[in-house]
Every structure is written in C-alpha cells, then in structure tokens.
N, C-alpha and C positions, 0 to 999 in steps of 0.2 A: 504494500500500500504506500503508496506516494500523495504528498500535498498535493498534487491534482482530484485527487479522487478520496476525499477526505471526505467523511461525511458530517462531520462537524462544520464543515463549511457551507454545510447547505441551510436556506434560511429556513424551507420548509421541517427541518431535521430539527430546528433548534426551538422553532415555533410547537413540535410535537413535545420535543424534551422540557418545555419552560410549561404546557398546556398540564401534563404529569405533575409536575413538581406542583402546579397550584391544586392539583383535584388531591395531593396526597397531602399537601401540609392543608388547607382548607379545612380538614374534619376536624384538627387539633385545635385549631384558632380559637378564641374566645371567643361570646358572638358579636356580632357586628363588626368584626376583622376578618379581613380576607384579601387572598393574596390573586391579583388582573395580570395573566400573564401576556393579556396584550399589550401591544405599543402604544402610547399615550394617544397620539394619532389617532388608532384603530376606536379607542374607548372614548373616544369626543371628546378629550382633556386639551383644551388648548392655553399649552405651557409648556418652557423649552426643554426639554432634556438632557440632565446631565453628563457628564462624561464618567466613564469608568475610570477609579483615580486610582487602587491597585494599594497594595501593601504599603509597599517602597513609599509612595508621595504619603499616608496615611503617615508614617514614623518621620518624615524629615517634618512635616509639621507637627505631629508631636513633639520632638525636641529643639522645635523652634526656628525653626528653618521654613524657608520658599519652595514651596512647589507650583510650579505651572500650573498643573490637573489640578490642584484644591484652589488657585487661584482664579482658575477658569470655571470652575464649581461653585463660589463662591458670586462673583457674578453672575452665570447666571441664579443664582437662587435671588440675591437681589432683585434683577428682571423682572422674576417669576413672581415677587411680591410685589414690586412698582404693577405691572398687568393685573393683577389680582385686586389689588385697591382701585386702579382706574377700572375694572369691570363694576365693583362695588359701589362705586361712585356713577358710574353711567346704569347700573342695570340692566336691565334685559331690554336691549335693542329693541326688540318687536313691542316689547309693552309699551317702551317710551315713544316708538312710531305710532302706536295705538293713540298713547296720550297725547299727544301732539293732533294726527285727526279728530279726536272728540271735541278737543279745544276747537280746531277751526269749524268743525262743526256748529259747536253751540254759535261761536263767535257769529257762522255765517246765517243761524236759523232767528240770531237777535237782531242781525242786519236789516233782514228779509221782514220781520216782523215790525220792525222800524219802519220801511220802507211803506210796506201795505198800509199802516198806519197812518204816514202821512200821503198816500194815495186817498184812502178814504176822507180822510182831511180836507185833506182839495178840490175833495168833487163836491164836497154839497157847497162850500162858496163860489165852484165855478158854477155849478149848477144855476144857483142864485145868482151869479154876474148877470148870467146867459139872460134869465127872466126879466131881470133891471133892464136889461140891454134890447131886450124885443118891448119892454114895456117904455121905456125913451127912444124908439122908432116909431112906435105907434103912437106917440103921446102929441097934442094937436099942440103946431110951435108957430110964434111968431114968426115976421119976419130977418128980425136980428136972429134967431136958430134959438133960442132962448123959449121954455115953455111958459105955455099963456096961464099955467096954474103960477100960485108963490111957492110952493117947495120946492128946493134947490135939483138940480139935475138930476137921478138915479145913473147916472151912464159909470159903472164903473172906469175909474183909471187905470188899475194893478192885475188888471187880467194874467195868468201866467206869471204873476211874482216879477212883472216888468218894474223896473226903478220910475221913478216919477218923473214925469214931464211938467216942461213950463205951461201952464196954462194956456191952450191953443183959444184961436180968436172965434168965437160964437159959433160961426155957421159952418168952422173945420171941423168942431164936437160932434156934430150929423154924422159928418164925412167919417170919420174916426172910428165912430159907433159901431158905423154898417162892416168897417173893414174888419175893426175888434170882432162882431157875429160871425164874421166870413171866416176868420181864421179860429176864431173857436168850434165851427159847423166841419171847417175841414176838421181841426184835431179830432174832435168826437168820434168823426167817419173812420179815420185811421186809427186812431187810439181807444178804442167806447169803454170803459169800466167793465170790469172782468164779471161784477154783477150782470152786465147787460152782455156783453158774450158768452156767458154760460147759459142763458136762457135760453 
C-alpha cells in the first residue's frame, strides 16, 4: 500500500469513520450533549472553522511561547464572536424584512386613509361650489354683472384649493363662473367620486 491508494485519504472514508465515532460516543453523553460529525457547513452553522493546532503548538503555548496554529485559532475565534454579536444584534434577516414591510404597510394603509379622507372632504365643498356656481349663473344680474338681489355674490373663488385672485372687474365674474362650471363639469367627467363609480 502506497500514499496513493490510502484510504485515509479518502473524504468519503473519513466522513464514515467521524459518522461511527458520533453514533458510538453519543449513547455515553449526558443529555443534551452530542457529538455532529458533520462539517459546520453541512449542519447550517455559519462560522469559520478552526485549524487543527496539534500537540506540539498546544505545549509551546503552554510554556509560553508563539505558535502560529493557536494564533491563527485565536483569531479566528475572535471573528466567530465579533459574527455572532453582529447576528444578535441584527437578528433574523427575514423577521427584520418582515418588520420592515409591516411598517410600510401600516405606514402606506395610514397614507391611503388620509388620502380618502380628505377626498371625501373635498367633495361635499366642491359639491356645494358647483350649486353656488349654477345658482350665480342663473341668478337675474344687472347690467354692471352684479346681482339685482343685496346679498353678496355666491360664485365661489377657491374652486380646486386655487390661491386667491385680485378681485376681477364685475362683468369678468360671469365670465369666470361659466369657465370655473366648465372645468369642474370636465373634472367630474374624468375624475366622478368613487361613491359614484361604484354605482
């Protein structure tokens, strides 16, 4: 037998010989101790693995001395603890993705409900513009554009949350009115309250 055809060298040989050694020491164990003769790898442990440090490196640092292998062991064990507190401190990736969509959830269903909110808001004072505004087209007006009653105008200004205008000259108010209906009659058309499209 020759180092080529060594059967210690084989990994399947050594995965058999380490899978025995755990099913035989395993019955002795106390409970709750037990010996994974897989690879960290294989058993979903992610964390680095040491090196074989061996007798020899074992006694120079017992009598005080450097060894490479314990210094390289030593490090990584550090690693292995630095990964282990930053997993501790992030958690478990998928929960904290979880947490993270429920957030924008809620975030986006308080948006939405804000939204609708002030949708509904808005429709019963345009609603009522609208009426002002068909009721000061119909209303019997002087010749200055001015109505022949004394109460002041009805024609809303703020249609659409517009900023306010200089006060236009009498007989442009008419003018204004009809354009204000025209563009409220389109939005309606295009846009009608979700009340009135679901119907």
């Amino acid at each position: 037998m020759d180092v080529s055809n060594n059967p210690l060298d084989s990994t399947e040989f050594l995965e058999r010989l380490r899978a025995d050694w755990a099913k035989q020491c395993n019955p002795m164990l106390p409970e709750g101790v037990r010996i994974d003769h897989r690879s960290l790898e294989a058993q979903g442990i992610e964390r680095i693995p040491t090196i074989h440090e061996g007798h020899a490196s074992r006694e120079i640092t017992k009598r005080g001395g450097h060894s490479i292998l314990t210094a390289i062991n030593r490090r990584i064990a550090t690693a292995n603890r630095y990964l282990t507190a930053i997993r501790k401190q992030m958690g478990d990736p998928t929960g904290l993705l979880g947490q993270f969509k429920e957030q924008a959830r809620k975030e986006l269903d308080t948006a939405m409900s804000r939204f609708r909110e002030s949708l509904v808001f808005d429709r019963q004072p345009i609603a009522s513009r609208g009426r002002q505004l068909v009721e000061a087209l119909t209303a019997p007006r002087s010749t200055s554009g001015r109505s022949l009653e004394s109460k002041p105008d009805p024609v809303p200004r703020e249609i659409g949350r517009e900023p306010r205008r200089p006060e236009p000259e009498p007989v442009d108010e008419l003018d204004e009115a009809r354009r204000e209906l025209a563009d409220l009659t389109e939005w309606w058309k295009t846009e009608p309250p979700r009340e009135v499209r679901d119907v």
